[in-house]
N, C-alpha and C positions, 0 to 999 in steps of 0.2 A: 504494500500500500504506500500512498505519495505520503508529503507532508498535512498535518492536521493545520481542519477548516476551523473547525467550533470541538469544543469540550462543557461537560454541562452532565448533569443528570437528568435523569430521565425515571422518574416516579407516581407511581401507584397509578399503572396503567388500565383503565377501562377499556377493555374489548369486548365489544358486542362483534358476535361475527356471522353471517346472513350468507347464506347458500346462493348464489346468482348462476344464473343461466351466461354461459361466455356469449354467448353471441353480445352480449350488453354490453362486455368487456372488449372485445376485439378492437372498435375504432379509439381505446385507450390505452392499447399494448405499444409500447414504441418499438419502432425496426428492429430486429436483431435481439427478442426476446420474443419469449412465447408463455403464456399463461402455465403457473404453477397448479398443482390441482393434488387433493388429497383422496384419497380412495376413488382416484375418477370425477371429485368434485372440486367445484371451484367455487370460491369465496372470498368475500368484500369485507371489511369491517370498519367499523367506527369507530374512534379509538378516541381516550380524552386520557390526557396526561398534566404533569406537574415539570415543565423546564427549569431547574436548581440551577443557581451556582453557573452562570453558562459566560464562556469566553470564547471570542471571535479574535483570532491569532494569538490567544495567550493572552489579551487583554480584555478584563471585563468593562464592558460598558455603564457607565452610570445609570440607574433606572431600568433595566435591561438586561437585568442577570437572572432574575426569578419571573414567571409568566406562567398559566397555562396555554393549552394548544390543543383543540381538537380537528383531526382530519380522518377522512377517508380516503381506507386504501385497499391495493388489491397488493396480489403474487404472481410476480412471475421468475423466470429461469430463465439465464444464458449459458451457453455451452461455450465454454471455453480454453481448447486440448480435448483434456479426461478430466475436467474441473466443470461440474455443475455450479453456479452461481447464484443461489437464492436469493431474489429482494424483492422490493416492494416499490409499487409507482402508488402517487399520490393523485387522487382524484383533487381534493381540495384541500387544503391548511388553513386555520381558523386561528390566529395569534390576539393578542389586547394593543399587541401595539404595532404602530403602522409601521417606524423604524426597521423593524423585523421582517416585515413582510416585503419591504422596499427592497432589502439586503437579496433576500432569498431568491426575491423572482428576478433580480440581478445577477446573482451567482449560478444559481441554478434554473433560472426560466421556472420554478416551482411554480404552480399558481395559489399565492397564497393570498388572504386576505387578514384587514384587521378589523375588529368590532368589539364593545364593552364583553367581557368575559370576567367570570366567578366560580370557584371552586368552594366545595367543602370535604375534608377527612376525615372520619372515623375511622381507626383502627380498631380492631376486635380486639377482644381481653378475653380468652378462654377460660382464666382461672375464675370471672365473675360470671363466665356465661354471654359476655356480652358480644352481641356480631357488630360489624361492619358498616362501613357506606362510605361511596366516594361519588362526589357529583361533578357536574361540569355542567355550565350554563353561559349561554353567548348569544348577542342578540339586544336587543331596546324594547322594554315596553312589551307590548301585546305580541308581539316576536320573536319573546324571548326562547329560546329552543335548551332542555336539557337532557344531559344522560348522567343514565345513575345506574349503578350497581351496587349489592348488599353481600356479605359475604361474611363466612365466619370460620373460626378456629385459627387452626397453623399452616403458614404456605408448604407448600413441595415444590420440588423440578417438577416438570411435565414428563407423565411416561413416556418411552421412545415410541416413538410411530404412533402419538396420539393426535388429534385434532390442535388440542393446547400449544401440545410441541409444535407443531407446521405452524400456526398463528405468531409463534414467538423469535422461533430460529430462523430469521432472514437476514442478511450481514450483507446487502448491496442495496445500492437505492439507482433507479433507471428514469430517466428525464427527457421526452423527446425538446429537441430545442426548435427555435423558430426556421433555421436553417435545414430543418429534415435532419442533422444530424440527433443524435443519442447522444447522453452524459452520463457515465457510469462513476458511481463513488461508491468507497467501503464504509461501512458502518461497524465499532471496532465495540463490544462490552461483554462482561461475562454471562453466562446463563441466568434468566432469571427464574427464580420461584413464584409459583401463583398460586392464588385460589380461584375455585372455582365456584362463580356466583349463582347468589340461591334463590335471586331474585334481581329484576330489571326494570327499568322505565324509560323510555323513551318518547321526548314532545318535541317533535321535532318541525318545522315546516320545510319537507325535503324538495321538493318543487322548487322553492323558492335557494334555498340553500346549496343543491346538487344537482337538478335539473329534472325533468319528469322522468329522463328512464331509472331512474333509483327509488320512487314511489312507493311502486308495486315490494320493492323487495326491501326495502327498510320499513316499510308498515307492517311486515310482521314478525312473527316473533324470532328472536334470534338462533339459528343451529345450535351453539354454544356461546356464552360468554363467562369471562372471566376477567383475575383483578393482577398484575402483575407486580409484582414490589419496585422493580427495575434497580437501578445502579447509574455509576457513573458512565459515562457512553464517550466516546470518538468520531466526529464525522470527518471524513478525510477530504481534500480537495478531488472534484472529480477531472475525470478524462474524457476527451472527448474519441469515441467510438469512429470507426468507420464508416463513412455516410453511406444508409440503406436508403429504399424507396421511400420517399414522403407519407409519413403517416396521414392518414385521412379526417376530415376537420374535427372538430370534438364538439358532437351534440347537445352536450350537457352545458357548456360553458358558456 
């Protein structure tokens, strides 16, 4: 991997994760990858996190080190030699501050946006009995859209070759850019432990926030979700790829 972009944590991750039909995914897959798929199936998630502690070259920015962030993403795979490559493209990025958003869709064409965001933490206390909850809320007013997860006891690794595990173990991130070229970056952290949630909410206005063809399949309920502890994370500077055929417009945006 190159030189490191950002540094930061990455905590108490909410994943709701939604079964989709690829053909939905296809005009989002960029050149030179191809949808990741677990027992045959493929899936989207919505993910709200807690960004700690975060540096851009080794230098924190004032106002701008702690945020949360919620985006939807998919999976895919590059083949690269005898080296499978699992990561993740980002349908959209939802940050509080615009600074952020300005940076990203500079560096990496990301499509991200800013708007008022709020989190809350409960962590569980098994010895009182007590569970969980972690929210995320973004949005103005009557707008306002949240995701929430409830959860309880002690986290674990994900078993091998479980749902949890394919949701958590991606270490590339794939960007088509405006040029029809692709942007590959590594994403660098250890394993994380999850729980798995025992209960979910989602109010969301998807239409409005992701485009009509995610409606159908974020209206209901989730395959699986879960809550991830996370850790300190690595994003490295990306590379720009080998120009493939022009990805096709993107109907959602």
């Amino acid at each position: 991997m190159n030189r490191r972009f950002l540094t930061a944590e990455w905590r108490y991750l909410a994943m709701l994760n939604f079964e989709i039909d690829p053909d939905l995914l296809r005009p989002f897959v960029p050149p030179g990858t191809e949808l990741d798929t677990w027992q045959g199936k493929t899936f989207i998630s919505l993910v709200g996190f807690r960004f700690l502690r975060t540096r851009l070259l080794g230098i924190p920015i004032p106002f701008h080190r702690n945020f949360e962030e919620v985006n939807l993403r998919f999976y895919v795979r590059r083949h690269v030699g005898g080296e499978s490559r699992r990561g993740v493209v980002f349908v959209k990025e939802i940050v509080p501050k615009w600074a952020i958003a300005v940076v990203a869709r500079w560096v990496y064409n990301e499509n991200y946006v800013a708007c008022p965001m709020d989190s809350h933490i409960q962590l569980p206390d098994p010895a009182r009995g007590q569970g969980g909850i972690v929210e995320y809320s973004w949005g103005k007013g009557a707008a306002r859209n949240t995701l929430q997860a409830e959860f309880a006891g002690l986290p674990s690794y994900p078993v091998a070759g479980s749902l949890e595990e394919f949701i958590v173990e991606h270490y590339w991130g794939y960007v088509s850019q405006r040029s029809g070229a692709v942007l590959e970056y590594g994403v660098e952290h250890p394993p994380w432990r999850v729980w798995r949630a025992t209960a979910t909410r989602l109010e969301c206005d998807v239409a409005n926030c992701y485009g009509r063809p995610f409606v159908e399949v974020l209206g209901q309920e989730p395959r699986s979700a879960l809550v991830a502890e996370g850790s300190a994370v690595t994003v490295f500077w990306g590379r720009q790829l080998p120009q493939q055929t022009a990805m096709p417009s993107n109907p959602a945006l």
